[in-house]
PAZAPA-4460 file (N, C-alpha, C; in steps of 0.05 Angstrom, whole numbers, plus 32768, in hexadecimal, padded with zeros to 4 digits):
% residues 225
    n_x    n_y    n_z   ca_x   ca_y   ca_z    c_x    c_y    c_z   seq   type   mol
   8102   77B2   88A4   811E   77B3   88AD   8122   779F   88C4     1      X     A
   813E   778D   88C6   8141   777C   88DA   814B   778B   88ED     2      X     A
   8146   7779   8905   814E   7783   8918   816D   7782   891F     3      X     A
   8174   7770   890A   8197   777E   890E   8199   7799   88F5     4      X     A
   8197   7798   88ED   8198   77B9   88DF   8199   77D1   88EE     5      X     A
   817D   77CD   8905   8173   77E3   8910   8185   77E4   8924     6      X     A
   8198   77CA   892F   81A8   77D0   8940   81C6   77DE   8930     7      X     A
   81D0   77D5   8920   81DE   77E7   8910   81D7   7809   890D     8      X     A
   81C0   7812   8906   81BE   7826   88FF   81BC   7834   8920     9      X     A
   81B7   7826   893A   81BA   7832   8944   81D9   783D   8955    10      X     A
   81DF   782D   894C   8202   782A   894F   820C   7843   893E    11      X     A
   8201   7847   892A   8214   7856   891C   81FA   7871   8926    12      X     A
   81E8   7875   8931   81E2   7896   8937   81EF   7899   894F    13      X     A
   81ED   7883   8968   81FB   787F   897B   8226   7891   8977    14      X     A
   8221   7886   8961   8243   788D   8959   8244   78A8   894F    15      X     A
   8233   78AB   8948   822F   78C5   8936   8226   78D7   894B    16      X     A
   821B   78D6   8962   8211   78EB   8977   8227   78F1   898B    17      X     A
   8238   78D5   898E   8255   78DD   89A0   826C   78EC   8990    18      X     A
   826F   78E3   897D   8276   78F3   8968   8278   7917   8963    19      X     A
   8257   791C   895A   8255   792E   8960   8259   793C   897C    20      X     A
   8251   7930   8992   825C   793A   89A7   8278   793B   89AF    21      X     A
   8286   7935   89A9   82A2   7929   89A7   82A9   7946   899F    22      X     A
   82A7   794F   8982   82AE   7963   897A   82A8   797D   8986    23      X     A
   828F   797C   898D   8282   7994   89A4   8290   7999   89B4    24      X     A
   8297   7988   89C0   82A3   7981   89DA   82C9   7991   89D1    25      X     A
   82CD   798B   89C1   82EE   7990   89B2   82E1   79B4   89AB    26      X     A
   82D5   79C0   89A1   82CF   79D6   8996   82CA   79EE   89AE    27      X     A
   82BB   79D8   89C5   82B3   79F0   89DF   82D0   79E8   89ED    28      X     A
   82E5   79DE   89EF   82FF   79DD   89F5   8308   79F0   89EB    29      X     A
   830F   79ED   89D4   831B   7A08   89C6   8318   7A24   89C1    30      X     A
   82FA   7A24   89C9   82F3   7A3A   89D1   82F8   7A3C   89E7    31      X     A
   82FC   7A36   89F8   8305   7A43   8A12   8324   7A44   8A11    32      X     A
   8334   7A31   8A08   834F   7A3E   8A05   8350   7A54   89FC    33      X     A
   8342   7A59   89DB   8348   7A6E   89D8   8340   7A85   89E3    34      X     A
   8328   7A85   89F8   8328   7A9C   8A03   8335   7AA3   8A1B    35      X     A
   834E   7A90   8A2D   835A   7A8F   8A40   8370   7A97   8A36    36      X     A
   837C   7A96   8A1B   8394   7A9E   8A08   838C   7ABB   8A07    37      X     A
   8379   7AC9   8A06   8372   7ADE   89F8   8371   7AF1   8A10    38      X     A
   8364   7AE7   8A29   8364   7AEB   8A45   8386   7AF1   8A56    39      X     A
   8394   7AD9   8A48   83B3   7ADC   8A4E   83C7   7AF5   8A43    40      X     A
   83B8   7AF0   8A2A   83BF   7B06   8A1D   83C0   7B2D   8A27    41      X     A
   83A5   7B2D   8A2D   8399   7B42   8A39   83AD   7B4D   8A4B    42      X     A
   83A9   7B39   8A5F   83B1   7B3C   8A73   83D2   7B46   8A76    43      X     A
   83E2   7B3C   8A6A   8400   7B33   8A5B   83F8   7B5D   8A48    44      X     A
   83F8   7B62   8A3C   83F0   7B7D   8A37   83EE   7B91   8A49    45      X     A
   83D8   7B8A   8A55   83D1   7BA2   8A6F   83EA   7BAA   8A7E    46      X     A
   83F6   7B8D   8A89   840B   7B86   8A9C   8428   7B9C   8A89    47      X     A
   842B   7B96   8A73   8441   7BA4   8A6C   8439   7BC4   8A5F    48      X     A
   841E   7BCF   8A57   8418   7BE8   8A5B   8419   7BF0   8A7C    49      X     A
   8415   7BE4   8A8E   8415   7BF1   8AAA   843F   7BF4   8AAF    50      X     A
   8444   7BE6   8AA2   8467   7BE5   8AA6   846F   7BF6   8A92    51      X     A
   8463   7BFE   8A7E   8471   7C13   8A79   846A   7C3A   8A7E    52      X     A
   844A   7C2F   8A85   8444   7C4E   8A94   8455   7C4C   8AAB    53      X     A
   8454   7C3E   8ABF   845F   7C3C   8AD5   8485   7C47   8ACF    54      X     A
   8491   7C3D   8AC2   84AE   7C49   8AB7   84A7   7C63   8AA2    55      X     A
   8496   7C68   8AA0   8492   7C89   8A91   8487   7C9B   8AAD    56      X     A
   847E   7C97   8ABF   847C   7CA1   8ADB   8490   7CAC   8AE5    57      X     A
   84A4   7C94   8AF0   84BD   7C91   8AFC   84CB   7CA4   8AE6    58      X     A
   84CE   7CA6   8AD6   84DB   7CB8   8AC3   84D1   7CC7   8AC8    59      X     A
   84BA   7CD5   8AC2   84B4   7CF7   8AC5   84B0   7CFA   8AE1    60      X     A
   84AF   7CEB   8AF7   84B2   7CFC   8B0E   84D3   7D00   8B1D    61      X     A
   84ED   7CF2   8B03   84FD   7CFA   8B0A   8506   7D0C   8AFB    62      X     A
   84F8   7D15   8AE9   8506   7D34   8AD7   84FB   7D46   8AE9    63      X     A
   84E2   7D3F   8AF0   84D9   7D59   8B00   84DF   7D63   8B1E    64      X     A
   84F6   7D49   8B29   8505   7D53   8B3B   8519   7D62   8B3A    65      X     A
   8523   7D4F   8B1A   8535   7D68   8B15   8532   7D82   8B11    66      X     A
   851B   7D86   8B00   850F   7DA4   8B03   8514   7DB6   8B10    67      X     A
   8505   7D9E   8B30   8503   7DB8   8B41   8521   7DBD   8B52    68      X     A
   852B   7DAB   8B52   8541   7DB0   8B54   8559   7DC2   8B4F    69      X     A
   8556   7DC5   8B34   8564   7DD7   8B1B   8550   7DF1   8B2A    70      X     A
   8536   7DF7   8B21   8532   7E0F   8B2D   8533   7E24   8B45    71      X     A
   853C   7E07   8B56   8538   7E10   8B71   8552   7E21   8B76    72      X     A
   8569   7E14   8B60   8588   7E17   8B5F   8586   7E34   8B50    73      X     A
   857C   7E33   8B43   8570   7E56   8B2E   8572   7E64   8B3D    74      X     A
   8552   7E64   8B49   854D   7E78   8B60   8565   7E7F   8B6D    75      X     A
   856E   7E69   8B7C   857F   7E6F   8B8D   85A4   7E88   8B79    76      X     A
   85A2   7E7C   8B70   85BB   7E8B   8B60   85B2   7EB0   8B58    77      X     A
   8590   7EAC   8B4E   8585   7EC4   8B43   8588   7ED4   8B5D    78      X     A
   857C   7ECB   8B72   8586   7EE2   8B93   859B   7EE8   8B9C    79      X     A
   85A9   7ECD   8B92   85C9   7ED2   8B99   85D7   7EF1   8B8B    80      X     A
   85D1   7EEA   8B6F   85E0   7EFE   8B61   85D0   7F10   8B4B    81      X     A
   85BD   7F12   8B58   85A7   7F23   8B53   85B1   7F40   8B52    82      X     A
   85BB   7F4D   8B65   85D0   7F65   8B65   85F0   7F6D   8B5C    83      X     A
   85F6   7F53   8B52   8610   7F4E   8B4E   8615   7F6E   8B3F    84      X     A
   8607   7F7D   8B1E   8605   7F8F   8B15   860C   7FA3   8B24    85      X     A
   85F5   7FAE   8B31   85F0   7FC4   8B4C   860F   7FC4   8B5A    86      X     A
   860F   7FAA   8B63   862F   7FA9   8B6E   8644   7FB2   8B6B    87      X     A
   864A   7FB1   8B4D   8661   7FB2   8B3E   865F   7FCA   8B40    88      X     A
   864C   7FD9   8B37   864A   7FFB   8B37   8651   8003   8B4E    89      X     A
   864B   7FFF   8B62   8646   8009   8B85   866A   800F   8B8C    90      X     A
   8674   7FF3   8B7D   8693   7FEC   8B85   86A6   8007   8B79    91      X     A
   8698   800E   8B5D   86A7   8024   8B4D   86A9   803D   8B61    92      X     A
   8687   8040   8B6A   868A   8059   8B7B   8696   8056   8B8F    93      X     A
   869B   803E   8BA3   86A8   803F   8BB9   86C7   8046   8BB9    94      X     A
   86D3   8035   8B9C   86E9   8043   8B96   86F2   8062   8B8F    95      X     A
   86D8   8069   8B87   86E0   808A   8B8B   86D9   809A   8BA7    96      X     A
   86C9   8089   8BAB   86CE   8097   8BD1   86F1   8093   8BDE    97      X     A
   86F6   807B   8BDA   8706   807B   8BE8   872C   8088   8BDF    98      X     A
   8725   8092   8BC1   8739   8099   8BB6   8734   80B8   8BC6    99      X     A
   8713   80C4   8BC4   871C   80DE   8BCE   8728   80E3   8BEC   100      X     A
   871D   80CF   8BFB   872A   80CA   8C17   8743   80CE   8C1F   101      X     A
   8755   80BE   8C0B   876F   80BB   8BFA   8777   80D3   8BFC   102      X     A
   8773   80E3   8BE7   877A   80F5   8BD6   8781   8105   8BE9   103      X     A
   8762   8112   8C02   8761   8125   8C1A   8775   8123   8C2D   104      X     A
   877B   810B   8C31   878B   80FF   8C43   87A8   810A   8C39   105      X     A
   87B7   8109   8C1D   87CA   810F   8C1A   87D4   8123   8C17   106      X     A
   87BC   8138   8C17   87BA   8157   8C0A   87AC   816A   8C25   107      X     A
   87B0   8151   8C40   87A1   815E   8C4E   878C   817E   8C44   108      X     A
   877F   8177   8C34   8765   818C   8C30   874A   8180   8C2A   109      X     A
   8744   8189   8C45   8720   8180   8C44   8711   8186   8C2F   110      X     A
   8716   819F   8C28   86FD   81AE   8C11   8702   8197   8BF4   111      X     A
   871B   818E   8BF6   871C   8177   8BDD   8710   8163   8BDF   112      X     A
   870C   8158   8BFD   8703   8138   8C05   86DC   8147   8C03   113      X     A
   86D3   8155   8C0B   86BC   8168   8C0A   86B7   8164   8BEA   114      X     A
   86BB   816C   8BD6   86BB   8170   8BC2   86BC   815B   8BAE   115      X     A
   86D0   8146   8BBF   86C9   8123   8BB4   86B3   8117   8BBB   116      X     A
   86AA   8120   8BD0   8695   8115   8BE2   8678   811C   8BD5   117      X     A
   8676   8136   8BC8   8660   813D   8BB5   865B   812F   8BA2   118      X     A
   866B   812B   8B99   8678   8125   8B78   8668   80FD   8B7D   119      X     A
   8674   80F5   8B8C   8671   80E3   8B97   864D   80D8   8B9E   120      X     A
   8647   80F0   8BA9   8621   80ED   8BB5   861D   80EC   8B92   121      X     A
   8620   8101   8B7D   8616   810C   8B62   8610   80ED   8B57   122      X     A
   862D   80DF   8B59   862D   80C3   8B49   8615   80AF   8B58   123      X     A
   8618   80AE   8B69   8609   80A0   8B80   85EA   80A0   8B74   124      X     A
   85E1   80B3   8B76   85C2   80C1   8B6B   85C0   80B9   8B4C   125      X     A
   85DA   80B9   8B3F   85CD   80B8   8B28   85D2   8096   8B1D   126      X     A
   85E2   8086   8B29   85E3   8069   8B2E   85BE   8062   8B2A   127      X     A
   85BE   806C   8B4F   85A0   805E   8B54   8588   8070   8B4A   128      X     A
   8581   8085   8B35   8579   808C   8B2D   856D   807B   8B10   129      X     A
   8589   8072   8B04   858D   8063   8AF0   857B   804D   8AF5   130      X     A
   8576   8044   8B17   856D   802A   8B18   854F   802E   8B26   131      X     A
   854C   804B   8B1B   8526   8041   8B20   8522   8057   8B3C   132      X     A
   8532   8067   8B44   8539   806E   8B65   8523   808C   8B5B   133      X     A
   8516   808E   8B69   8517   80AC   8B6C   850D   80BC   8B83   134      X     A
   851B   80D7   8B83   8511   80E1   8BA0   84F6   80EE   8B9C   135      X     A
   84E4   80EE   8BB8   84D0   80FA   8BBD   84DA   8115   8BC2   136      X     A
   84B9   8125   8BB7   84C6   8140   8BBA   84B4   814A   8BD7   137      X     A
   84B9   815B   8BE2   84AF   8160   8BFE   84A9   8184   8BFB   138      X     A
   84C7   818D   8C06   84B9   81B1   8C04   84AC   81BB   8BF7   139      X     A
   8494   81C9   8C00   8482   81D5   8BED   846B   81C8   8BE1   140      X     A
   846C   81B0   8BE4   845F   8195   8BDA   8449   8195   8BE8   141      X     A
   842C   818C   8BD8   8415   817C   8BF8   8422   816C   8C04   142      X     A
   8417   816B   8C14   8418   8154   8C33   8405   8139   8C1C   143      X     A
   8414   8129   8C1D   8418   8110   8C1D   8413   80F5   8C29   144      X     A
   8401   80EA   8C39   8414   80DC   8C4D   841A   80BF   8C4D   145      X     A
   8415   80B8   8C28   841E   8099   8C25   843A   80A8   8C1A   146      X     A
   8444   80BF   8C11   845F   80C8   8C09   8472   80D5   8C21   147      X     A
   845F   80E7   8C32   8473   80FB   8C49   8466   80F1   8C5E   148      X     A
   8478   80E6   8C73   8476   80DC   8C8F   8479   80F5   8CA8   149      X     A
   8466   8100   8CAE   8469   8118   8CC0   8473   8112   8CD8   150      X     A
   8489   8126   8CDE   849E   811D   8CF3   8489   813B   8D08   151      X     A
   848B   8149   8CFA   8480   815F   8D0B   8467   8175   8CFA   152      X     A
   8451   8178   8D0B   843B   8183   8CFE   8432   81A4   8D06   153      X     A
   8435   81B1   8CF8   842F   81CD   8D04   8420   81DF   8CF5   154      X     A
   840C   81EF   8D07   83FD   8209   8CFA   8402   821C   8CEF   155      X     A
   83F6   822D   8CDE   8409   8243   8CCC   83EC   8250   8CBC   156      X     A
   83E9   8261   8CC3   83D3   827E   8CB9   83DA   8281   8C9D   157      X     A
   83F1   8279   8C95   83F6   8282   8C7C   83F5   826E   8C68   158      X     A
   83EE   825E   8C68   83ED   823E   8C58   83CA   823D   8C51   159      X     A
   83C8   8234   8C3F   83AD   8228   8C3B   83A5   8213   8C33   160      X     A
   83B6   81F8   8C34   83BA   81DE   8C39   83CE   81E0   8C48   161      X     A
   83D2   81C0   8C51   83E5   81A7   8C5E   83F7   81A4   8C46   162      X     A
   8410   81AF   8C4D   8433   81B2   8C3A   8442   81AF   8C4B   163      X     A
   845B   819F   8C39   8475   8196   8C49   847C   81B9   8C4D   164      X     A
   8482   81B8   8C60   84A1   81CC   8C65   84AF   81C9   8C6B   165      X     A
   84BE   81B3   8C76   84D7   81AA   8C75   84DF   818B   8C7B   166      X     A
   84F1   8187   8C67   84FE   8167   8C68   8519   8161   8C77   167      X     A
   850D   814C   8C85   8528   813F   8C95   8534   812B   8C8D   168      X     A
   851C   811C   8C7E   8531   8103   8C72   8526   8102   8C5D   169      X     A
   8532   8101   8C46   8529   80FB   8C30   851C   80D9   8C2C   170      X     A
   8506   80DC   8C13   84F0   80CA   8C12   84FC   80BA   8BFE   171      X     A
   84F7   80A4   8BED   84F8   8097   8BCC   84E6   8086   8BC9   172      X     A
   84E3   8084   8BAB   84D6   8079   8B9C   84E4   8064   8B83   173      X     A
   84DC   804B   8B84   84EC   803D   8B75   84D8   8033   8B62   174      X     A
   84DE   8036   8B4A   84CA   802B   8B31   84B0   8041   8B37   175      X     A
   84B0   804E   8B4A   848E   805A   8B52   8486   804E   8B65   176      X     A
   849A   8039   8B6F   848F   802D   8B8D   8497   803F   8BA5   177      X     A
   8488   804B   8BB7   8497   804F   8BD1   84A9   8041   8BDE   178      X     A
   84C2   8049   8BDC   84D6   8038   8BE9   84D0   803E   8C00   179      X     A
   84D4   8059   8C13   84DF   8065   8C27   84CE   807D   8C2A   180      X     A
   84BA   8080   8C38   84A7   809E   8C3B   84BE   80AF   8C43   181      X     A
   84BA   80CE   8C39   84D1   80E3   8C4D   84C3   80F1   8C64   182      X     A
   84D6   80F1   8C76   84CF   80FF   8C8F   84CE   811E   8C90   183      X     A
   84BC   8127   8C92   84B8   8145   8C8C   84A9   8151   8CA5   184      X     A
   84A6   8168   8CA2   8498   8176   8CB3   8486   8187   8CA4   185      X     A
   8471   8189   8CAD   8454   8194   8CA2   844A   81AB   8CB3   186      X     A
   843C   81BD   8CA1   842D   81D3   8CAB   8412   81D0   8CA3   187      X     A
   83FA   81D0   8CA6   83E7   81D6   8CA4   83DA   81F0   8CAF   188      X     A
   83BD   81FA   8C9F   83B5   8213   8CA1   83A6   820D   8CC1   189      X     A
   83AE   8228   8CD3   839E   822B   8CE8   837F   822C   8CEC   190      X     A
   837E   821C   8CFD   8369   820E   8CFF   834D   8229   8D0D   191      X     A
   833E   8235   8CF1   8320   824C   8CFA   8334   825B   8CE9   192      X     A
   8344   8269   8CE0   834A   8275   8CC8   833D   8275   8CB0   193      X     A
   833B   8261   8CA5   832A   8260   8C8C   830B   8262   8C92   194      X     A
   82FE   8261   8CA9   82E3   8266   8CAB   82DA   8283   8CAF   195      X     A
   82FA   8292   8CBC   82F7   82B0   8CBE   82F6   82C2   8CA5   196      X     A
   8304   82B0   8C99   8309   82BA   8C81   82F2   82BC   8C6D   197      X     A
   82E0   82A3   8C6D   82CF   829F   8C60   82B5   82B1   8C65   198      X     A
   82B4   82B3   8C81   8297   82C4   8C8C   82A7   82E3   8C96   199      X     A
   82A9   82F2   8C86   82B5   830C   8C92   82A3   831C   8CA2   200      X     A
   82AC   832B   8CB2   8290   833B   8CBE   8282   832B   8CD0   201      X     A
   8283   8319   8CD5   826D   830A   8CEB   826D   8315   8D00   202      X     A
   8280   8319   8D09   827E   831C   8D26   8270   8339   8D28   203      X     A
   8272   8351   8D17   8272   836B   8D0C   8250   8362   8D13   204      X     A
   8243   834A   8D01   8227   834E   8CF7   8220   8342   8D09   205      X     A
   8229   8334   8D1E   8214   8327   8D3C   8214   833E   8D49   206      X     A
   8227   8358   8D4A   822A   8374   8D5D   820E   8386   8D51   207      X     A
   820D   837F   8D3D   81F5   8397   8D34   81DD   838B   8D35   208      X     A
   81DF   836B   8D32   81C3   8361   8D38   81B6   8367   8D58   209      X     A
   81D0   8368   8D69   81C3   8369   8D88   81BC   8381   8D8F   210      X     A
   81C7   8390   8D7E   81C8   83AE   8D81   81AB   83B5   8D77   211      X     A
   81A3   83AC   8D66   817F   83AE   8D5C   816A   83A0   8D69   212      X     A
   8177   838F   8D75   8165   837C   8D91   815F   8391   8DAB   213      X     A
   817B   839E   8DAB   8173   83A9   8DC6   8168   83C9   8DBA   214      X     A
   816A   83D8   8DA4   815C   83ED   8DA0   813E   83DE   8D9E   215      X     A
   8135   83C7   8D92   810F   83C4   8D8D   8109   83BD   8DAE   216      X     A
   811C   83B8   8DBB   8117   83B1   8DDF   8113   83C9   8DE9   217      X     A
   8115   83EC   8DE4   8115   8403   8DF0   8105   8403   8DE1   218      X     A
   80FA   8406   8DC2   80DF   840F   8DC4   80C4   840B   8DCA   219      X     A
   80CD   83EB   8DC5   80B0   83DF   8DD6   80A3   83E6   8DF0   220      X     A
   80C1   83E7   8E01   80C2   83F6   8E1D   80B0   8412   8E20   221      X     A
   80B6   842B   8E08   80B0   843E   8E08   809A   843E   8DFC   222      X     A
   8092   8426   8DF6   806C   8422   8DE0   8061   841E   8E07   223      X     A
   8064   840B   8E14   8059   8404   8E2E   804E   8415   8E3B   224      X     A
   8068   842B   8E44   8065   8446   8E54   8052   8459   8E46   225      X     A
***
């Protein structure tokens, strides 16, 4: 082979190696665009998922102002007129108080305004009865004393527990809750009664024991002499 040939052929691997590099060179380009497109991409995604959690946020933390808002307005209305019922009733009886007031007034006679006035307590009781009310019972009853509040406490020989014997203010119970303990007065049993009771004769059987102490004390005496 001449040596112009060999210079030819090296021309054309020469051409053929820039060439190929040429294209390398074009292929690792495009690969990196396309991974800066894909990168853009990403990014361009993330950016508009964070914009729309971000506006689904802002939304539910404004329903839930409203919420509390609205409930706070609830509540408030439910205390307001929570009794409005109770009320209405209370109003019926007041109007019959004050008709019998009325009535006494024009008929000047007490025993009528007295007699409205019962009539009046009867409805009263059976209103708040209706609503869960009920009275504690006291006379005759044990002593109590998450139910009867002892105003006054006294001894009595004739009792054999702690019993009301008498009420001064009446007690209630609402649903079974203690509304109001009643103020009563209590007797309990005197205090060495029931132990006398229990040991009869004692005192009888210490007299005869000493009494046999001092007869074996004279005969020993009379064994000595």
């Amino acid at each position: 082979m001449s040596k112009k040939e060999k210079k030819e052929n090296q021309k054309k691997e020469s051409g053929q190696e820039e060439k190929t590099s040429q294209e390398q060179g074009g292929d690792s380009q495009k690969k990196e665009e396309a991974v800066a497109v894909t990168e853009a991409q990403i990014i361009a995604k993330l950016k508009q998922e964070y914009s729309n959690l971000w506006d689904r946020y802002l939304r539910l933390q404004a329903e839930f102002d409203n919420y509390k808002k609205r409930s706070l307005q609830e509540k408030a209305d439910f205390v307001k007129f929570a009794n409005d019922g109770l009320i209405s009733e209370l109003i019926g009886i007041l109007d019959n108080f004050e008709l019998s007031i009325k009535y006494a007034d024009e008929k000047n006679d007490f025993k009528l305004m007295h007699q409205g006035v019962y009539m009046i307590i009867k409805q009263m009781h059976s209103l708040l009865s209706s609503k869960g009310l009920e009275k504690i019972k006291t006379i005759g009853e044990k002593f109590d004393p998450h139910r009867h509040e002892p105003l006054e406490i006294v001894e009595d020989s004739s009792v054999e527990r702690e019993e009301v014997s008498e009420e001064f203010q009446p007690g209630y119970l609402l649903s079974g809750r203690i509304l109001r303990p009643a103020k009563v007065k209590v007797v309990k049993p005197k205090v060495g009664r029931k132990d006398k009771e229990d040991k009869p004769g004692e005192e009888g059987k210490e007299e005869e024991d000493k009494q046999e102490q001092e007869k074996d004390k004279g005969d020993n005496e009379k064994k000595v002499e």
